[in-house]
C-alpha positions as CSV (number, residue, x, y, z in Angstrom):
1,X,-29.4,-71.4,-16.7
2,X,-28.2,-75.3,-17.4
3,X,-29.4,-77.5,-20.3
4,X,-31.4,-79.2,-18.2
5,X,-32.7,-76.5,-17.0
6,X,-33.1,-74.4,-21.0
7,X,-34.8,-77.9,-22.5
8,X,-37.2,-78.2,-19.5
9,X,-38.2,-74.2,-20.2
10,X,-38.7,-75.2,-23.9
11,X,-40.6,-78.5,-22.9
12,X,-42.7,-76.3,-21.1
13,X,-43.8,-74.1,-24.0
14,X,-44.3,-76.6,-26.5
15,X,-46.6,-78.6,-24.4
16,X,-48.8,-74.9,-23.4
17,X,-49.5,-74.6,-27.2
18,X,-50.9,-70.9,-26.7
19,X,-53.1,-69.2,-29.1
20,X,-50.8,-66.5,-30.9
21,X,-50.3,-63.4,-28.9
22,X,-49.5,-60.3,-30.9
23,X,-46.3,-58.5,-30.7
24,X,-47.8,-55.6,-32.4
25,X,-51.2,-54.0,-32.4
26,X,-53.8,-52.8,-35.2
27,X,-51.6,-50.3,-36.8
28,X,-48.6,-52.1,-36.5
29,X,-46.6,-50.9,-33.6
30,X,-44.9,-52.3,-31.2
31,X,-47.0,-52.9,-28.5
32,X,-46.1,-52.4,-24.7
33,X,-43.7,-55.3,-23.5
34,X,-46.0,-55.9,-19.9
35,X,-49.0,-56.0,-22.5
36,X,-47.6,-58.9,-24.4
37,X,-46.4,-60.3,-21.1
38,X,-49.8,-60.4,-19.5
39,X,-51.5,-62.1,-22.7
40,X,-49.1,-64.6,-22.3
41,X,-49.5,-65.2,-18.4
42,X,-53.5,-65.2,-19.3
43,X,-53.2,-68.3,-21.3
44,X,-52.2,-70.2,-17.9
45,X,-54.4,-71.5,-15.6
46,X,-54.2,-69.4,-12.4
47,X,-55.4,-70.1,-9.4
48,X,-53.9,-69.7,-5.6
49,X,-53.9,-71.8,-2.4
50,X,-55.0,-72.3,1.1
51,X,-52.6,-69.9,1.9
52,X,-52.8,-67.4,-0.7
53,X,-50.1,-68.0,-2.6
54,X,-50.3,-67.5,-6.6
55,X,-49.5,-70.1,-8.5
56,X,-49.7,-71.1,-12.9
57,X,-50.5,-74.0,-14.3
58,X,-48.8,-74.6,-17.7
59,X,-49.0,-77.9,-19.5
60,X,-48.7,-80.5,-16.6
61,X,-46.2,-78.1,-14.4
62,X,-47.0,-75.7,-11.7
63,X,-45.2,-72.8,-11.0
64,X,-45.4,-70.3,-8.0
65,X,-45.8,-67.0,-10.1
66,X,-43.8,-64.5,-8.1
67,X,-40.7,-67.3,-8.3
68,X,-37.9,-66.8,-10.3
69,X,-38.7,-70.4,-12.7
70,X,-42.1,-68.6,-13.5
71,X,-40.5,-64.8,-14.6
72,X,-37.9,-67.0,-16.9
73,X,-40.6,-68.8,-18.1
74,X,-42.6,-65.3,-19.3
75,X,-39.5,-63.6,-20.6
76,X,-38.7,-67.0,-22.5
77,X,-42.1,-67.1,-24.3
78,X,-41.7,-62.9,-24.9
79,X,-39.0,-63.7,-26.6
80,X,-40.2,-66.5,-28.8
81,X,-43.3,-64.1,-29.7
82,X,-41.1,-60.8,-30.4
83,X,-37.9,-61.9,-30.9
84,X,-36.6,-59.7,-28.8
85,X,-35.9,-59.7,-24.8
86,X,-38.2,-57.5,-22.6
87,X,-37.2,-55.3,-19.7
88,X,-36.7,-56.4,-15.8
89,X,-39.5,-53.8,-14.9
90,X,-41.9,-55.0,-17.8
91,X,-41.6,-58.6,-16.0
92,X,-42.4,-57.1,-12.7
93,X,-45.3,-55.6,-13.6
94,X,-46.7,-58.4,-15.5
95,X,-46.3,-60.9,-12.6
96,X,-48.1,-58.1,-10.4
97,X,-51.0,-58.1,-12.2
98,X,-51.0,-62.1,-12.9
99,X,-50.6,-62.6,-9.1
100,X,-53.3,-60.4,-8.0
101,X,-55.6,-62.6,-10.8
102,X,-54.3,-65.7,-9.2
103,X,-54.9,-65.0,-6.0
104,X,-58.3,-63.1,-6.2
105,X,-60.2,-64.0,-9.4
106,X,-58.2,-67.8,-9.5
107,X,-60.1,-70.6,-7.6
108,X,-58.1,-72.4,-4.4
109,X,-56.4,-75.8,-4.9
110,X,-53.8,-77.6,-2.9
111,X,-50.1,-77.5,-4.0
112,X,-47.7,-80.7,-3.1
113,X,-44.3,-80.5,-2.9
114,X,-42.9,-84.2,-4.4
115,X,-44.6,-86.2,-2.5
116,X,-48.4,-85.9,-1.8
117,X,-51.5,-87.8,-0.9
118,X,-52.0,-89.7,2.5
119,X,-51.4,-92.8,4.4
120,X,-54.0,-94.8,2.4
121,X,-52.2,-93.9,-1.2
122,X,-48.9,-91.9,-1.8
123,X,-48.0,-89.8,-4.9
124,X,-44.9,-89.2,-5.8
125,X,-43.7,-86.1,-8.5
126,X,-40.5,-87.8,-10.6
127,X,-39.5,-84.4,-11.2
128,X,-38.3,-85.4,-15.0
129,X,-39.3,-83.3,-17.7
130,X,-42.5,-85.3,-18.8
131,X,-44.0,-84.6,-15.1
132,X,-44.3,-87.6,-14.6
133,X,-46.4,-88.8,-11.4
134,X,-46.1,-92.1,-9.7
135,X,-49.2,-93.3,-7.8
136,X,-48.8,-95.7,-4.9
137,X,-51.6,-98.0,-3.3
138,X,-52.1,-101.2,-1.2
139,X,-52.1,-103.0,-4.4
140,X,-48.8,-101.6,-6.3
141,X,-48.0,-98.5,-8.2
142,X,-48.2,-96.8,-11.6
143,X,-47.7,-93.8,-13.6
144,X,-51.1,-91.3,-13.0
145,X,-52.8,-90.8,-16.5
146,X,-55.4,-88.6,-16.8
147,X,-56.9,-86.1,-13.7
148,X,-53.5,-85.5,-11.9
149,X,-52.9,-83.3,-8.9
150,X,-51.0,-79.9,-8.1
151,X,-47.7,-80.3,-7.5
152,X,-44.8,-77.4,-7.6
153,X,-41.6,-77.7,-8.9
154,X,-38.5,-75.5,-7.6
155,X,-35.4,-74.7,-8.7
156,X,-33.0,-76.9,-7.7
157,X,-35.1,-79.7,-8.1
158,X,-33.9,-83.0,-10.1
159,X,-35.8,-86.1,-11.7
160,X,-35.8,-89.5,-9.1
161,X,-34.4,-92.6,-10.8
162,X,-36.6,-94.6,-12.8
163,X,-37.8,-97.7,-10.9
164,X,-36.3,-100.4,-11.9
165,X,-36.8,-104.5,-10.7
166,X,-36.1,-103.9,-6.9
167,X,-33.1,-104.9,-4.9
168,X,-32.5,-102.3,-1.9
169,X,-29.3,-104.3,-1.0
170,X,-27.1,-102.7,-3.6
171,X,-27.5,-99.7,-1.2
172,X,-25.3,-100.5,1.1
173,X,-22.6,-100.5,-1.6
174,X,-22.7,-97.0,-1.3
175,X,-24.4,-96.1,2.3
176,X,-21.3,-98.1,4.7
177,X,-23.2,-98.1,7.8
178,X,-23.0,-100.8,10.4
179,X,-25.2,-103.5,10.1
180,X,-27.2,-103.0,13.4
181,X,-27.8,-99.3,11.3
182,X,-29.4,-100.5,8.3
183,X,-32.7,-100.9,9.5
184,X,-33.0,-97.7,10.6
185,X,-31.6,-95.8,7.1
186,X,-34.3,-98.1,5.5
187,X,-36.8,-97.1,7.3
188,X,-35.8,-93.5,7.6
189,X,-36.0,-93.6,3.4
190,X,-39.6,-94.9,3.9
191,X,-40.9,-92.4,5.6
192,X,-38.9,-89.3,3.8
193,X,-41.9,-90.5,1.0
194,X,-44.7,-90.8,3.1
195,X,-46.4,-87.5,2.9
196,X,-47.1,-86.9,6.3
197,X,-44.9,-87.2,9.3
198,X,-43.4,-87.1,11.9
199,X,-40.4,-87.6,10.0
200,X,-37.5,-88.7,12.0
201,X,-33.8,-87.0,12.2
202,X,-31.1,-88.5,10.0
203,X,-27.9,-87.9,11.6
204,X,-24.9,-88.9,10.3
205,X,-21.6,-88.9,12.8
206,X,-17.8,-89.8,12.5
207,X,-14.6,-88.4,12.2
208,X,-13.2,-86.9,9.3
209,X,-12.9,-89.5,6.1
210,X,-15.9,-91.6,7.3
211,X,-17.5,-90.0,4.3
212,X,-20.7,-88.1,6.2
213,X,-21.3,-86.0,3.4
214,X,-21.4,-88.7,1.0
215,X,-23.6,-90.7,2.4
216,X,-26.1,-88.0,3.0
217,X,-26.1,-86.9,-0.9
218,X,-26.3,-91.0,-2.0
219,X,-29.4,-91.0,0.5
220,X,-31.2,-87.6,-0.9
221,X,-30.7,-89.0,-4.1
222,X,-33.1,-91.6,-3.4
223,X,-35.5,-89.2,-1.8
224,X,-35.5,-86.1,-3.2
225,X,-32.7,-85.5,-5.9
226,X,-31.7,-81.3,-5.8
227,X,-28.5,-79.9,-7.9
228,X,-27.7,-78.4,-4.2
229,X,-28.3,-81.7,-2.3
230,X,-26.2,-80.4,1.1
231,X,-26.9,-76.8,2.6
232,X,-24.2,-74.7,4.6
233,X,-25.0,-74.7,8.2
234,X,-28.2,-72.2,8.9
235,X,-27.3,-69.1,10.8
236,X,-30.6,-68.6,11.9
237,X,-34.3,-69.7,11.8
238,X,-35.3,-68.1,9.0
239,X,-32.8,-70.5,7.1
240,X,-34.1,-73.4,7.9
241,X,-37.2,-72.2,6.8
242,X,-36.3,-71.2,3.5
243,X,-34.6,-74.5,2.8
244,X,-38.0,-76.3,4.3
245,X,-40.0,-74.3,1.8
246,X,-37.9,-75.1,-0.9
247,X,-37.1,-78.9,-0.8
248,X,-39.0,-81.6,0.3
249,X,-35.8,-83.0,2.3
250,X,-33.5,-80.5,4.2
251,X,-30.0,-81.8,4.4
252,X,-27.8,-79.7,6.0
253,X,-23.7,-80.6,6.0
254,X,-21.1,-80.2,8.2
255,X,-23.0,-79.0,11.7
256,X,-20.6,-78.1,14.6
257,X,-23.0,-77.7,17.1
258,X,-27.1,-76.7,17.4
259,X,-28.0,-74.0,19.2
260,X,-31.6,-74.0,21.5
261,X,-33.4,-72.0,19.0
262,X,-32.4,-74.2,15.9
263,X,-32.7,-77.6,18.0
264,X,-36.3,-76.3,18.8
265,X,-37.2,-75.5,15.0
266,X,-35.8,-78.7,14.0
267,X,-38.3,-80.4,16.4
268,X,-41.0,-78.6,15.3
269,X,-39.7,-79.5,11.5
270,X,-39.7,-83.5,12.4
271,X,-43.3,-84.0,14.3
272,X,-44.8,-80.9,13.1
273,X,-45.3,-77.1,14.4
274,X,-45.1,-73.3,13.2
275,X,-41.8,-72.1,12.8
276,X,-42.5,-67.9,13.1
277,X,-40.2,-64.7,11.7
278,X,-40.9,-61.5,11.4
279,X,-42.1,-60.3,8.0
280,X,-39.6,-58.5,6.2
281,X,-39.6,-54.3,6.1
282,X,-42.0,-54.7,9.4
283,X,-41.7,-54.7,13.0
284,X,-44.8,-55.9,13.9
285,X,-46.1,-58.4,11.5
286,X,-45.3,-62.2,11.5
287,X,-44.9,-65.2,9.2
288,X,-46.7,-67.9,10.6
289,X,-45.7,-71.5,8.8
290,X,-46.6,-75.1,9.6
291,X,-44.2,-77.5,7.8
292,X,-42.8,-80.7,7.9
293,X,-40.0,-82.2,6.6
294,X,-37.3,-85.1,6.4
295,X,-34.0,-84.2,8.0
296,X,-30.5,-85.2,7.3
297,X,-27.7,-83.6,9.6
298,X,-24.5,-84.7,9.9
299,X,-21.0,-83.2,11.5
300,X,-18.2,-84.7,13.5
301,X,-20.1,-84.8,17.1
302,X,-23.1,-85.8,18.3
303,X,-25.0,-82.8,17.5
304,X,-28.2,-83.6,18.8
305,X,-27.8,-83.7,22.5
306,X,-30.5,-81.6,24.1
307,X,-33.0,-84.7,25.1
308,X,-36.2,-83.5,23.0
309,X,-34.0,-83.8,19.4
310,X,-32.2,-86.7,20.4
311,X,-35.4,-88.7,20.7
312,X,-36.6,-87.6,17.6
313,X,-33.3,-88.5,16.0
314,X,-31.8,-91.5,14.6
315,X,-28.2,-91.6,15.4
316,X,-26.0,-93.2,13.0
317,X,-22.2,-93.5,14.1
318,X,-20.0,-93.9,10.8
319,X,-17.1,-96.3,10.6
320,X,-13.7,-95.1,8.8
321,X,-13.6,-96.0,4.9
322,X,-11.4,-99.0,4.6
323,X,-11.3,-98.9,0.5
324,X,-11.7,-96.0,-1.4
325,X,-12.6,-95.2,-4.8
326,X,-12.6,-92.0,-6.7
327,X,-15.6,-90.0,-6.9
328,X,-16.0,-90.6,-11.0
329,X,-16.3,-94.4,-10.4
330,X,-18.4,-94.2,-6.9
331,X,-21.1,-92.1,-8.9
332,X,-21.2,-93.6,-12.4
333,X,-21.9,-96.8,-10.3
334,X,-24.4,-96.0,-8.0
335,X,-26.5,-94.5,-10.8
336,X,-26.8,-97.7,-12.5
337,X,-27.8,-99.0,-9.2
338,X,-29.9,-96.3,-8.1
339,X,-33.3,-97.8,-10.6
340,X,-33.5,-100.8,-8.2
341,X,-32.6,-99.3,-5.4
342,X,-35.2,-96.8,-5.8
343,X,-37.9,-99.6,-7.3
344,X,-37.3,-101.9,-4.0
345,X,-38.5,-98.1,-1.8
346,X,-41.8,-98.2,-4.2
347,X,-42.2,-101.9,-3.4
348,X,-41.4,-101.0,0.0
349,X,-44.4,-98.1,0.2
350,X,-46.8,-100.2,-1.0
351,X,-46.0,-102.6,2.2
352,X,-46.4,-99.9,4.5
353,X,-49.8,-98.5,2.9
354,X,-51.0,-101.8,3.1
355,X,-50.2,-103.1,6.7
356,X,-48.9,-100.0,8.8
357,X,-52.5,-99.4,10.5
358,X,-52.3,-103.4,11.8
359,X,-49.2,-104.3,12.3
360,X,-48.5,-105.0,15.9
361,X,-44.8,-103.6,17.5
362,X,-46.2,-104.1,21.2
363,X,-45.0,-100.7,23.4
364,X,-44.8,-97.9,20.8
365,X,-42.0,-94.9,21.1
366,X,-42.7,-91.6,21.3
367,X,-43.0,-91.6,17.1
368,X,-45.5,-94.1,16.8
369,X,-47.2,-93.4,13.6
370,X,-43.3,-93.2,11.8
371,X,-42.5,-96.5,13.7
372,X,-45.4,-98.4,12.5
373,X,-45.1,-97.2,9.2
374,X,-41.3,-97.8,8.5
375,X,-41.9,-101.8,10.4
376,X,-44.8,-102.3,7.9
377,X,-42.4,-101.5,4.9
378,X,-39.1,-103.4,5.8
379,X,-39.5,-106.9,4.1
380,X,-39.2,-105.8,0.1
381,X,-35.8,-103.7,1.8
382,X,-34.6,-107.1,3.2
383,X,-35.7,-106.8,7.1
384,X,-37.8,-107.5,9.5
385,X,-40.4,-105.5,11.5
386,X,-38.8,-107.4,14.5
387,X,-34.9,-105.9,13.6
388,X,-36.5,-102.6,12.7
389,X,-38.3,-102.0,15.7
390,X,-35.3,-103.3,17.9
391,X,-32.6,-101.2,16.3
392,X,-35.3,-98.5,16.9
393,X,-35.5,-99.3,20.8
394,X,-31.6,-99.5,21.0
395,X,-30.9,-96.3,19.0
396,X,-33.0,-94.0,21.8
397,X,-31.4,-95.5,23.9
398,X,-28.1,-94.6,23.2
399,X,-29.7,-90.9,21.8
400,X,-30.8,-90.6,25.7
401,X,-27.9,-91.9,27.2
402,X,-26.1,-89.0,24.8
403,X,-27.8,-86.4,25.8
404,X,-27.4,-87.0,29.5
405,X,-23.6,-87.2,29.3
406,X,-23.3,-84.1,27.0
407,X,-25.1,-82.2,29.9
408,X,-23.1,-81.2,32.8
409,X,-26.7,-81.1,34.8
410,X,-26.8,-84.6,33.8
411,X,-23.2,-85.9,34.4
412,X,-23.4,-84.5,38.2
413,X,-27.4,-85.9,38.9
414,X,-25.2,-89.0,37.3
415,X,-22.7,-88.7,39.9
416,X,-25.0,-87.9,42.9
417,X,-27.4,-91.0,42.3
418,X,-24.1,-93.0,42.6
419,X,-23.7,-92.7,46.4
420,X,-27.6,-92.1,47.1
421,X,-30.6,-94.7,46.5
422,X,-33.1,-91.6,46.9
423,X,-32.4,-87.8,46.8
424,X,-35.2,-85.4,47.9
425,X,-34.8,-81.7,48.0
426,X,-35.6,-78.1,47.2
427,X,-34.0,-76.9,43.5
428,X,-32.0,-74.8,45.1
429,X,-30.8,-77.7,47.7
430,X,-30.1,-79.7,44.3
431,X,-27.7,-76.7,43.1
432,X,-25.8,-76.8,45.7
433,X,-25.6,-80.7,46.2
434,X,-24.5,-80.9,42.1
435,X,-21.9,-77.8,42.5
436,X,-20.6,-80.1,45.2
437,X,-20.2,-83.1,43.3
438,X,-19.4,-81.4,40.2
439,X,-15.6,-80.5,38.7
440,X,-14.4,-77.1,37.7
441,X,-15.2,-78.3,33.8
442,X,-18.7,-79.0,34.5
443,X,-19.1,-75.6,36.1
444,X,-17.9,-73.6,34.1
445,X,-19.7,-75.1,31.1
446,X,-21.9,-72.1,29.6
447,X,-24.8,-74.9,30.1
448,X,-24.3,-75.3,33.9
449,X,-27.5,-73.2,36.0
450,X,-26.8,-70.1,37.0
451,X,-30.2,-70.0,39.1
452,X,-32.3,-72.4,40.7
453,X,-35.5,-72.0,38.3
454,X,-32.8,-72.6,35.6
455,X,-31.6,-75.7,37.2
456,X,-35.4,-76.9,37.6
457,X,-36.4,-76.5,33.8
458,X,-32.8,-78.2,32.8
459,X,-34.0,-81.3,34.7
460,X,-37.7,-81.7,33.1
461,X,-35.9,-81.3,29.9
462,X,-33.6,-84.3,30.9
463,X,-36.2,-86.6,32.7
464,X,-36.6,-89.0,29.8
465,X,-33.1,-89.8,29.4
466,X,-32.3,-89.3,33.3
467,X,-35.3,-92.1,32.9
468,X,-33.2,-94.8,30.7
469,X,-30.4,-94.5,32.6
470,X,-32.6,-95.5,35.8
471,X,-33.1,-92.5,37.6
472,X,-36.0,-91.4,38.0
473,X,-37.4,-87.7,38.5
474,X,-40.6,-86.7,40.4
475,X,-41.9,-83.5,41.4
476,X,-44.1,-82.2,43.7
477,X,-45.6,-79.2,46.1
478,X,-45.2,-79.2,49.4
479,X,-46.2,-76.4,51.5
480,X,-44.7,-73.2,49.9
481,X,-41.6,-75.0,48.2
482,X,-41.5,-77.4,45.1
483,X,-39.5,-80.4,46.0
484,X,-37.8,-82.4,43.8
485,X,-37.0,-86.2,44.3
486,X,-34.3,-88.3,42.3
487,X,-34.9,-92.1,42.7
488,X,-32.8,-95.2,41.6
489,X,-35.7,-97.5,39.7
490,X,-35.8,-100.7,41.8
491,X,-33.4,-100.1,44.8
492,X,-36.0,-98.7,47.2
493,X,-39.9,-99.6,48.3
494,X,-40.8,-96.2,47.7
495,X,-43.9,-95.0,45.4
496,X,-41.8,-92.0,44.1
497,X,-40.4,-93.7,40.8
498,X,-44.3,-94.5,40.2
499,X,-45.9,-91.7,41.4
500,X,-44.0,-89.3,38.6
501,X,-45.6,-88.1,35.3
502,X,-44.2,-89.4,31.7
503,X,-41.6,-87.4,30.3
504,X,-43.1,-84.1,29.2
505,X,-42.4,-82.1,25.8
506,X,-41.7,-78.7,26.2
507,X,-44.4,-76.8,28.3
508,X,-46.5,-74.7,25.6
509,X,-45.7,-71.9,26.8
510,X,-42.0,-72.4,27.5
511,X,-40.9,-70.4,24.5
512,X,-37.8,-69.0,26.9
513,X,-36.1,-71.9,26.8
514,X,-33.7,-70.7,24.4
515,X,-32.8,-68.2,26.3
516,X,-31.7,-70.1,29.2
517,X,-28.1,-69.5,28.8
518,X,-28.4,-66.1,28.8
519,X,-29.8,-66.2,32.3
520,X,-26.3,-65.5,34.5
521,X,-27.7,-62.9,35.7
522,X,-31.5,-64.3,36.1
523,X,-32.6,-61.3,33.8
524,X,-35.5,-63.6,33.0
525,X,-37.8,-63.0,36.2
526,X,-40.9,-62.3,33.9
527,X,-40.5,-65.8,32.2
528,X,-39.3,-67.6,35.0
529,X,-42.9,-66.5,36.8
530,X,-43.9,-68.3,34.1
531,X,-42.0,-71.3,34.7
532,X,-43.1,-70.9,38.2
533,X,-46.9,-71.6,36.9
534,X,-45.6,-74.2,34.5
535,X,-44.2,-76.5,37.2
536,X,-47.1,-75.7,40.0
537,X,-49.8,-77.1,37.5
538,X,-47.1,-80.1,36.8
539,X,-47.0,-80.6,40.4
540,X,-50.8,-80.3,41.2
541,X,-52.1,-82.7,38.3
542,X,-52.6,-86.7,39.5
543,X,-50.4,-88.7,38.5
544,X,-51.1,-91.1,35.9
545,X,-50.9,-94.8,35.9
546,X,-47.4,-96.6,35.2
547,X,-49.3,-98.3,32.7
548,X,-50.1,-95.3,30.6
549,X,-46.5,-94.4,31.0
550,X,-45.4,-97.6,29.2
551,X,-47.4,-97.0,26.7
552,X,-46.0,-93.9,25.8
553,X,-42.2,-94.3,27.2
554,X,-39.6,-97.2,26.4
């Protein structure tokens, strides 16, 4: 273990101030080591929450009590009883019984994770040693004295700055993003400490030396300070769960590409959903957990192509570093800048608590609750709700205009709807009309449809961003066939580019999307039925008013 880490430990037990427990009993032998290890966890307060988990309270800090802070905890006050060390199995046992007490003889409470509360008052854990807890309201903010609530500390974790008299401009010292992109890392910031979402994607892209990892450790910093700030690429989706459970923000460096699966947990991590895995040592039971978090992502590309994470992305494009400094300088000086950069986000949140459920934006995107709440906050971070909102508008636009020119699907609609005002048609008529206009690259890209139900679900996914690029997608039933009709927006008296439905998300029950690229062989028959439903009920529902439509769509 670190100092920080030993003096927090000892913090910890000074402030409990436990009756003695006895290292020996009546006679004066040694008594068993999971006895003494038990007294001592029975001087905590423990209780469990919603979801059964076990937790200790000792002094102002909160432990889980199967975690490995807690069992350091117990063998460090062991050893301050005895003076000696106690075995691994002695621990084991002890937190056994201390979890079952937790969980079944404890009352419930909810736990926080560094930032809790709601949209009417924010608190915030410092993470310093004093446990310190920062309460935000309309009116300004303060340490909590007195009643405080349950928050959990993990590992990694690190103390925020100390707020300091605000100036939010000495961030871009240290963040070097264009102009046109500072409203949106401001606002992004904001709502990584709101403490619920949806909570935006924080992409950071460039080439090599535009300093993408940098920038996303200065930002977590401010947010959510870990001795592990950037995580290694998750191999699966029980990664990024781990890391969700175990940080408030999840930054993950140096991404080469997102696969289906993880694009879809990401989504579910920014606007809410339960990521499931099978329990270990089982075959048939299941973890079920609904999370949210703040995301930062970065990686040379554009890694968020696939139309339902690009709109739930902000996409910032980094610039080469003209002047450099070495890392000893760039870090001893953006800690003394990091208090008022941190004390202009408090001044910030107490802005958006205040005006985020009146301020007026006119047509809200898709994230409306993040978008209201980041314009509300912007003038103590030196904006306007007015270049917030319209960096916001311009940044899904170029995230949709992404995603359809990473998609060979949407490159060849792209190049169809160049030589046709209206196209109607069958799916499979449209698969053989895009291998026409298509080139041997687009083809052979693993993403290209290799049936015509494939081919179908690829363009609902890209509607929205087929959408801002002016074409238009409508489907329909007609007789025993489901026809499909791409429309140029304005170029022909036709009702078809009103008649469609907004841009869906994913169909409920779509969970096979992820397994589209395995389906060369259209192996899939059972899901595509599915499908098959999916787009007959899309097809059969009326058609909602263009005005709805703008409400909800760009």
């Amino acid at each position: 273990m670190n100092d920080s880490g030993t003096a927090y430990l000892d913090s910890l037990i000074k402030e409990q101030s436990p009756p003695a427990v006895a290292a020996v009993d009546s006679e004066g032998r040694p008594r068993k080591q999971s006895d003494v290890l038990l007294d001592i966890g029975l001087i905590h307060d423990l209780f469990h929450d919603g979801a059964r988990n076990a937790y200790a309270g000792v002094g102002k800090a909160v432990y889980a009590i199967e975690s490995a802070g807690y069992r350091e905890l117990l063998a460090e006050s062991f050893l301050a009883t005895t003076g000696k060390g106690c075995s691994r199995n002695s621990i084991v046992d002890a937190i056994s019984t201390l979890a079952s007490l937790a969980k079944f003889r404890g009352n419930c409470r909810h736990v926080r994770l560094r930032v809790g509360g709601d949209s009417n008052g924010v608190v915030i854990d410092t993470g310093n040693a004093s446990h310190d807890l920062i309460d935000i309201t309309s009116s300004g903010w303060k340490l909590i004295e007195g009643e405080r609530p349950m928050f959990r500390r993990v590992g990694a974790m690190q103390p925020l700055p100390e707020p300091a008299a605000p100036d939010f401009s000495r961030l871009w010292n240290y963040v070097t993003v264009a102009e046109e992109h500072r409203p949106l890392v401001a606002a992004w910031m904001l709502a990584a400490l709101r403490p619920v979402g949806p909570y935006p994607l924080l992409i950071f892209s460039g080439e090599q030396g535009t300093g993408k990892s940098t920038q996303g450790r200065v930002v977590r910093r401010l947010t959510d300070p870990s001795a592990s700030p950037l995580r290694a690429p998750p191999k699966e989706v029980r990664d990024l769960l781990v890391g969700a459970l175990n940080g408030w923000v999840l930054a993950v460096d140096n991404l080469s590409g997102i696969n289906p699966q993880l694009s879809d947990a990401l989504c579910r991590l920014s606007t809410g959903g339960a990521i499931s895995e099978r329990a270990l040592y089982s075959n048939t039971d299941e973890i079920l957990v609904e999370v949210q978090r703040p995301v930062i992502l970065n990686g040379i590309e554009d890694i968020a192509t696939r139309p339902d994470l690009a709109e739930r992305s902000l996409h910032i494009e980094l610039e080469p570093i003209t002047r450099r400094r070495t890392e000893s300088e760039f870090w001893r000086a953006f800690e003394q800048d990091a208090p008022r950069i941190f004390g202009a986000l408090l001044e910030g949140l107490v802005c958006s608590i205040r005006d985020h459920a009146t301020i007026q934006l006119g047509r809200l995107p898709r994230m409306a609750d993040f978008a209201n709440w980041a314009a509300a906050g912007m003038e103590p971070l030196g904006f306007t709700a007015d270049q917030f909102i319209s960096a916001y508008r311009a940044n899904i636009q170029d995230g949709q205009t992404a995603s359809v020119e990473s998609s060979p699907v949407g490159e060849a609609v792209t190049r169809l709807m160049t030589a046709h005002q209206t196209w109607t048609g069958t799916a499979s008529e449209l698969m053989a009309e895009l291998a026409r206009v298509a080139d041997d690259a687009m083809t052979r890209n693993s993403a290209w449809p290799k049936s015509p139900r494939w081919l179908a679900g690829t363009i609902t996914r890209l509607a929205p961003a087929l959408r801002a690029k002016g074409i238009s997608v409508d489907r329909q039933r007609s007789g025993d066939s489901r026809v499909i009709t791409l429309c140029q927006a304005g170029k022909i008296a036709s009702l078809a580019s009103q008649r469609h439905e907004p841009s869906q998300e994913t169909p409920k029950n779509d969970a096979n999307d992820a397994n589209d690229a395995n389906d060369a062989n259209d192996a899939n028959d059972a899901n595509d039925a599915n499908d098959d439903k999916n787009h007959m009920l899309h097809s059969a529902r009326p058609s909602p008013k263009p005005a709805l439509e703008d409400a909800e769509e760009f």
